[in-house]
N, C-alpha and C positions, 0 to 999 in steps of 0.2 A: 706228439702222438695223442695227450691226453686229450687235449684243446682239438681235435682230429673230431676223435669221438665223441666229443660234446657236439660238435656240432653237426656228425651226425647222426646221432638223438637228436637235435633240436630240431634237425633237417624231418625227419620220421614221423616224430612227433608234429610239426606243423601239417605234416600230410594226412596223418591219423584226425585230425583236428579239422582238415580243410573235406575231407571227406565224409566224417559224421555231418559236419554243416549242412556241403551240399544234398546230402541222402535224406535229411531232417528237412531242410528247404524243398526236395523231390517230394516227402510226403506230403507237405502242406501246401504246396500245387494241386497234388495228384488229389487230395479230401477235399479243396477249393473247388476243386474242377467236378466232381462225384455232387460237390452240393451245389453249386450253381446248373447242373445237369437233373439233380433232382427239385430243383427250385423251378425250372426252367420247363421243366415236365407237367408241375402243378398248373405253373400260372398259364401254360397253353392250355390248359382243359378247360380253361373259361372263355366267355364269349366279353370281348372286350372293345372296349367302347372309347374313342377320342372326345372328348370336350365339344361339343355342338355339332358332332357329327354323328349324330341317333339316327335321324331319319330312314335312313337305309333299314334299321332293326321293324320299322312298324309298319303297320297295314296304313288303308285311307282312313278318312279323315271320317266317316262315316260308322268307325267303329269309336267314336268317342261319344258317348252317351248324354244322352240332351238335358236340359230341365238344371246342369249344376249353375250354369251364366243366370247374373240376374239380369234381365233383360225390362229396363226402363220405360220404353217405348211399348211394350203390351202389358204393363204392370197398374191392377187397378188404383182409383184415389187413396183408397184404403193401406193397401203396399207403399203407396208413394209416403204416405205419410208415414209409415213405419220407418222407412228406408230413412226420412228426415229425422227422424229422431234419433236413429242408431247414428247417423252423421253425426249428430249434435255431442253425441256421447262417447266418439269414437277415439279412443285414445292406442295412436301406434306406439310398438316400443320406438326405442330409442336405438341407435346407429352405432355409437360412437362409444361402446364398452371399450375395457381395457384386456385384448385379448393377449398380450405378453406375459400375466401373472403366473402362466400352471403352461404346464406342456401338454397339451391336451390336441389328440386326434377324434375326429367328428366325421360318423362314418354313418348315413343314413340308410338302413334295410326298409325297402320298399315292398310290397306285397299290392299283387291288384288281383282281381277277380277275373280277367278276362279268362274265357270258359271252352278254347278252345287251344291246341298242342301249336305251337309257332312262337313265333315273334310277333310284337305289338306295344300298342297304346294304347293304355286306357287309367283309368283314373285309378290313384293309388288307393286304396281302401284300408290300407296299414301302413301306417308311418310309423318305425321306430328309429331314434337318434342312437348310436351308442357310441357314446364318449369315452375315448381311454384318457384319465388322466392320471400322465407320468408322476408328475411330483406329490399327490395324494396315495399313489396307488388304489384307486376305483374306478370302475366303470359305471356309468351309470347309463342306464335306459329307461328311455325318455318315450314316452307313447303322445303320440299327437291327437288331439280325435279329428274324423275326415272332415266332420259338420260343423267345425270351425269358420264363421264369414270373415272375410280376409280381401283388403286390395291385392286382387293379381294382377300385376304391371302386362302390358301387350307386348307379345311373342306368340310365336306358335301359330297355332291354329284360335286362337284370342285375341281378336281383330282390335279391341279396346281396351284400355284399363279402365277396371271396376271390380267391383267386390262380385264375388263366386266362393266356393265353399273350397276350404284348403288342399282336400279331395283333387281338384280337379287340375291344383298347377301343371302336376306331370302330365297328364292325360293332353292339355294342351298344347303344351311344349316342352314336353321334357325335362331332361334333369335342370338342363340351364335355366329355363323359367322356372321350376320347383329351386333354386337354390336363390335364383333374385327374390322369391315371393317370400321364405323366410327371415332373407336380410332385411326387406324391407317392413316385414308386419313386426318381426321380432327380436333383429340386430342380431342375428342369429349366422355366424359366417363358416361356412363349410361349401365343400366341394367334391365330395366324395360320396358314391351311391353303392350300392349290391340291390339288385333286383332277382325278383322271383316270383312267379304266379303256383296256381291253385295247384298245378301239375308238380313241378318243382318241387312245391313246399311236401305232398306227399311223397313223394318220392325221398327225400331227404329223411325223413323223420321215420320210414320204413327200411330204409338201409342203418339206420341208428337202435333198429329193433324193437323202436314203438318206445312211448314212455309212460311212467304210470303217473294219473294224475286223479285229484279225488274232486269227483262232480256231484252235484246236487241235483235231486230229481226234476225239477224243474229244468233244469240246463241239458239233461238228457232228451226229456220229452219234445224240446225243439231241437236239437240235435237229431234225433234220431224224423221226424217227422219233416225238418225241413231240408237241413244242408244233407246229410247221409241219406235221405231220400233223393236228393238233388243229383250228388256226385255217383247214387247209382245208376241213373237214369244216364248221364253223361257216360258213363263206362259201359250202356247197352248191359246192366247187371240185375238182379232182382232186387224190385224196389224196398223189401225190406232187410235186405244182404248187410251185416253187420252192424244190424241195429244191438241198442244195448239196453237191457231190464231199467227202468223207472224206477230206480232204489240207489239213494244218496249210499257213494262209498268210493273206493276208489279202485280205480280199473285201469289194465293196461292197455294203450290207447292205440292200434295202429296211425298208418299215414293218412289216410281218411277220415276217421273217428277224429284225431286230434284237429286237421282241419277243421271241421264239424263245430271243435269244441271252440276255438278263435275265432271264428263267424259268427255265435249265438250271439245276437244282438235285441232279440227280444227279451232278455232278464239282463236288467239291468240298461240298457240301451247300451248307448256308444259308449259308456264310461264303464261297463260291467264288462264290455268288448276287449276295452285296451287293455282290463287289467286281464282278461286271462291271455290275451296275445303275449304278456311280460311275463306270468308263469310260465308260458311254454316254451319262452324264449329259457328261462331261469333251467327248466331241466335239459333242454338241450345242452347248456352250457355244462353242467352237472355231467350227462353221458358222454358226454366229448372227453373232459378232463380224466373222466376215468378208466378211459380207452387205454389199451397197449400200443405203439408203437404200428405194430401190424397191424389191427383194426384202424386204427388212425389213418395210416397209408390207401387201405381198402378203402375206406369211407370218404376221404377226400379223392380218392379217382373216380370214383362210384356219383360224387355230389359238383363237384367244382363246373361239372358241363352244363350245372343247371341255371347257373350263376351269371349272368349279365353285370358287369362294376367298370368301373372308370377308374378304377385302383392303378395306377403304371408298376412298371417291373421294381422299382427302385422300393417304392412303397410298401408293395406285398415282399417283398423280402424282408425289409423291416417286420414287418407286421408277424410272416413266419418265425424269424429268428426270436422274436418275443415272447411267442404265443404259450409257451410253457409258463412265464412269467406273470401275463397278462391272467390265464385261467387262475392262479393262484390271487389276485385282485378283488379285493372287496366291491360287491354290485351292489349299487343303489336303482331302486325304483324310482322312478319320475312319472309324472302327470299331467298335462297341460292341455286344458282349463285347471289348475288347480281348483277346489271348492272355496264358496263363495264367492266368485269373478265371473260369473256366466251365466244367464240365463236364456232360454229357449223361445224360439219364435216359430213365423210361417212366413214366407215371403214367396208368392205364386205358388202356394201351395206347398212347397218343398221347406223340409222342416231344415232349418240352420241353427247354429251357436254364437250367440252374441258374447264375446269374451272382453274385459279388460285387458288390453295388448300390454299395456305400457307394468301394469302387475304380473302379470305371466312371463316375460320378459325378463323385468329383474329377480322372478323366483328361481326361473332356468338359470341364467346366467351366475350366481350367487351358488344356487348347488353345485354348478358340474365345474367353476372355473374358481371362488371362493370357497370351497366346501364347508358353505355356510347354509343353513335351512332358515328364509328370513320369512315363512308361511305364518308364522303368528305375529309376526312384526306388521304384515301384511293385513291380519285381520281385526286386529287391532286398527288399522287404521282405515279399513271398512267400516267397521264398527260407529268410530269418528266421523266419518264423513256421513252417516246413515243418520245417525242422532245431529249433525248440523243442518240435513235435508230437513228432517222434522222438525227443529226448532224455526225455521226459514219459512216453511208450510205453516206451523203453527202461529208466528209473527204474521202472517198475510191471513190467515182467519181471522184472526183478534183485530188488523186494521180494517179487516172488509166489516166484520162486526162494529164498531167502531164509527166508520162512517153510514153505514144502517142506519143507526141509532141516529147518529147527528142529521144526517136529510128525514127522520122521523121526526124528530123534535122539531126541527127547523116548520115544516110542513105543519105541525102543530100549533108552534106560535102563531104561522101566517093564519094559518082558522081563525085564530083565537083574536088577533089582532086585525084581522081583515084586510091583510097584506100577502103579497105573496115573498118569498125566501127567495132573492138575487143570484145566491149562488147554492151548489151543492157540495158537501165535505166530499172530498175526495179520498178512496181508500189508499191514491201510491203517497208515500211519504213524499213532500217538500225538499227539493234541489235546491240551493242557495246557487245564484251566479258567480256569486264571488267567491273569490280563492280564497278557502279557510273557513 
């Protein structure tokens, strides 16, 4: 009887056991199923995009804006010889990093100016890279400038390869050609976009509540007289409708104004450009992270339609289930031209950026995947190379000097001797034929 009851208690007990299981397995179904339902929600709000099949998203070919191709065949003697000499001095990065070190995701936000509500192509005029990498815990963002001169391989609407301004990869062919034109100027390997224009980007940053940033009188005065003049004209508004006082301070910025402020390109040029594109980028990261729940939910239903990406379902799940993690990630700024690697030119009139590919290259690759900063190692060895230029220059003054002097003298004896001098000292230094 006892042995009875034991075993059923055991019997009871295995049921009481096989039922919590199951009821604990129903609920971790039932929150699986509530979060791939609420996952599933987000990533349809976006407008999404398969791997070389864009085309469908853009207008014709007519809205891609002329003047970025350098074009050889109408390019005066003067250009041709520039264009020689940038060849001569053109050094691409390198191909062949070692991208297995750091877990690192590479996720290019693209910004273009086209100026009208739709779908389109047109040249991206904000590049930013933003790298998560896992094993540092950082993110770093990476601003391109557009006026970068750059081989763009043929695709697209780019009937040749040849150098055009970084600007223009997307515009001709898309993310695909935008994602070869970095491998190949800067071994730079990614595949992943988010896009958004002028419309988008307001719209975003006014459902975030506007943010506060602190500007300089200077940056206002074009702000408010160019671009906020610009985009009221665009919204049928009065032209001077949220301009703002010409007094360095700081102000809270709606979705307009803030565009305004990432377009001022007259203080400071392209390079004063991308740094405040990286601040704005910096406080949007800041109001996001300090969002509740509820506003978080609003704001992503509210913004996710603006968003154009090649991100797949797999990915952005990843990417969500992290993002608490991710905002908690130390941000590094990035730059590319770094200073001292680039100087400025004109080629058909259109101003470009002649950069050192093969140094900008190993300074990206080194920060976001070595989290190592090798920018003085870097110029340091500018430095070296600039004082070997001059001592090379200076060795070929001294021998053109040098031989001056010698066809002087020479020319003098023959006076003097009433002969004339057979041969003339030559300024290149003597080749031996012989090995050794």
């Amino acid at each position: 009887m006892k042995s009875g009851k034991r075993s059923s208690k055991k019997s009871s007990l295995g049921k009481k056991i096989l039922y919590v299981f199951t009821s604990l397995l129903g609920v971790v179904v039932i929150l699986m199923s509530c979060a791939y339902g609420a996952f599933y929600h987000y990533y349809s709000r976006m407008n999404i995009v398969k791997d070389g099949d864009e085309d469908y998203l853009y207008v014709s070919d007519a809205e891609i804006r002329q003047g970025e191709d350098i074009d050889t065949t109408t390019m005066s003697e003067e250009d041709l010889k520039k264009l020689e000499e940038i060849e001569q001095s053109y050094k691409p990065g390198q191909i062949n990093y070692d991208y297995s070190k750091a877990d690192v995701t590479n996720i290019m936000i693209l910004g273009t100016d086209y100026r009208k509500r739709g779908r389109f192509r047109t040249n991206s005029d904000a590049m930013v890279m933003v790298s998560i990498n896992k094993t540092t815990k950082k993110i770093f963002i990476s601003s391109f400038l557009r006026d970068i001169l750059v081989d763009v391989p043929k695709g697209g609407n780019h009937k040749e390869a040849g150098k055009a301004k970084l600007n223009s990869a997307y515009g001709y062919g898309g993310s695909q050609l935008l994602f070869q034109t970095y491998k190949e100027n800067f071994g730079i390997e990614f595949d992943k976009f988010v896009h958004m224009d002028f419309f988008n980007f307001v719209d975003i940053v006014n459902s975030l509540g506007g943010i506060d940033m602190y500007l300089r009188a200077d940056e206002i005065k074009v702000m408010n007289e160019v671009y906020i003049f610009e985009m009221n004209k665009l919204y049928w508004l009065p032209h001077r409708q949220d301009w703002l006082p010409e007094k360095s301070g700081t102000y809270h910025l709606s979705g307009k104004q803030a565009l305004a402020y990432t377009r001022v390109r007259y203080v400071g040029g392209d390079f004063g450009r991308s740094e405040r594109q990286r601040k704005v980028i910096e406080e949007i990261f800041k109001k996001i992270k300090g969002m509740s729940v509820k506003k978080l939910n609003s704001f992503a239903e509210h913004c996710l339609r603006y968003v154009t990406t090649n991100v797949d379902q797999t990915e952005f799940m990843s990417l969500l289930a992290n993002a608490p993690e991710y905002l908690d990630y130390e941000r590094v700024n990035v730059r590319i031209p770094i200073d001292q690697t680039h100087h400025a030119d004109r080629l058909q009139g259109a101003y470009v950026l002649i950069i050192d590919l093969q140094k900008n290259a190993d300074y990206w690759y080194s920060m976001v995947y070595l989290d190592k900063d090798i920018s003085e190692d870097i110029y340091k060895k500018i430095k070296e190379e600039k004082k070997q230029e001059e001592d090379r220059k200076a060795a070929k003054e001294v021998s053109k000097k040098v031989a001056e002097d010698g066809n002087k003298l020479a020319q003098e004896m023959a006076q003097l001797f009433g002969v004339l001098p057979q041969t003339e000292v030559s300024s290149e230094p003597e080749v031996s034929s012989e090995a050794g």
